[in-house]
Each structure stands twice: as C-alpha cells, then as structure tokens.
C-alpha positions in Angstrom: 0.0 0.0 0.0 1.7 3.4 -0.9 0.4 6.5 0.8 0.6 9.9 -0.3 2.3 12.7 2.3 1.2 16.2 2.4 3.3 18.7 -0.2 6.3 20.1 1.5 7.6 23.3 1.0 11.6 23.1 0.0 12.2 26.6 1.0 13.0 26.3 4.7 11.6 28.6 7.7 13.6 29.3 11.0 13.3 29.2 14.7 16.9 30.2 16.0 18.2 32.9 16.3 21.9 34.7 16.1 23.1 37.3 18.4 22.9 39.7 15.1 19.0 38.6 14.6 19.8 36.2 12.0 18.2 32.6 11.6 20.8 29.8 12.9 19.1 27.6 10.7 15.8 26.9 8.8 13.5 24.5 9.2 11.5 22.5 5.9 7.7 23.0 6.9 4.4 22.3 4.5 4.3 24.6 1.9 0.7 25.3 2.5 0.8 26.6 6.1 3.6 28.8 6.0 1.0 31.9 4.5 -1.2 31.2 7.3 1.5 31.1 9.8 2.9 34.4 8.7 -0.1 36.1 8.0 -2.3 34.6 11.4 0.7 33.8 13.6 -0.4 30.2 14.2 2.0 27.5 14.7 3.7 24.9 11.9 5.5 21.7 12.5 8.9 21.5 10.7 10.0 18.1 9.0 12.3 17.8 12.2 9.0 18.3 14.3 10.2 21.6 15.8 6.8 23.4 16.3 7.2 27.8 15.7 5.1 30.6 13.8 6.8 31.7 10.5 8.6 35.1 11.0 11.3 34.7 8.4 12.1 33.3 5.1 15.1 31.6 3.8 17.4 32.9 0.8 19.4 30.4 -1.3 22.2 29.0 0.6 20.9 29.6 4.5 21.9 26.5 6.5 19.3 24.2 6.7 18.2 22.1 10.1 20.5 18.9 9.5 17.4 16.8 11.2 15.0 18.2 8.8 17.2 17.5 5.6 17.8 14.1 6.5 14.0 13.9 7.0 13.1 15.7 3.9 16.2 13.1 1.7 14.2 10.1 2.8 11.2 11.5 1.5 9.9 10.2 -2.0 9.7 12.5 -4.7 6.6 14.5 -5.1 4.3 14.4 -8.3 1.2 14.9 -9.5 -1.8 14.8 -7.4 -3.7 11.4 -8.7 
C-alpha cells in the first residue's frame, strides 16, 4: 500500500536565532501553512517536528536544520496529485 504525504515546501523557515538577529538555521515545513502562519501567527510543525510561527524566510544557501534534511532526503519525490 503506498500513501501519499502532504506537499512540503523546499524553501525552509527558522526558529533560531543569532546574536545579530539572523536565523541559525531553517527548518523544511508544508508549503501550504507557511502563508497562514505568517499572516495569522499560528503555529507549523517542521519536517524535524520543531513546532514555531513563520517570522522569516530563507534565501538560497541559508543553513538548513540537518534533522529536517535528512527527513526531507528520505522522502519520495513528489508528483502529481492522482
């Protein structure tokens, strides 16, 4: 039996914080909640299951939550919706 997981978003989202106000690291979290978390401040659930609102986005080559990039390798590869 093969079961579908819900989309997730490649661009990752953060939780910690530098001294100088930028993200340690970002988290991967569904693509479909992170609008909703930035725009009602409710809560998402990263890949690595660290639990946050959005407050930030990531720009190519931020460092990525290692536990959340093994997570998100091991995933299958998404496709269409059937």
């Amino acid at each position: 039996m093969t079961t579908t997981l819900p989309e997730t978003e490649t661009n990752p989202e953060t939780t910690e914080q530098t001294s100088d106000d930028r993200p340690e690291v970002f988290h991967y979290v569904q693509k479909d909640k992170i609008a909703e978390s930035a725009v009602m401040g409710s809560h998402v659930v990263a890949l690595c299951g660290e639990v946050f609102p959005v407050t930030k986005s990531a720009k190519p080559g931020s460092p990525v939550c290692p536990e959340c990039k093994e997570v998100f390798e091991g995933l299958p590869p998404g496709g269409d919706d059937e």
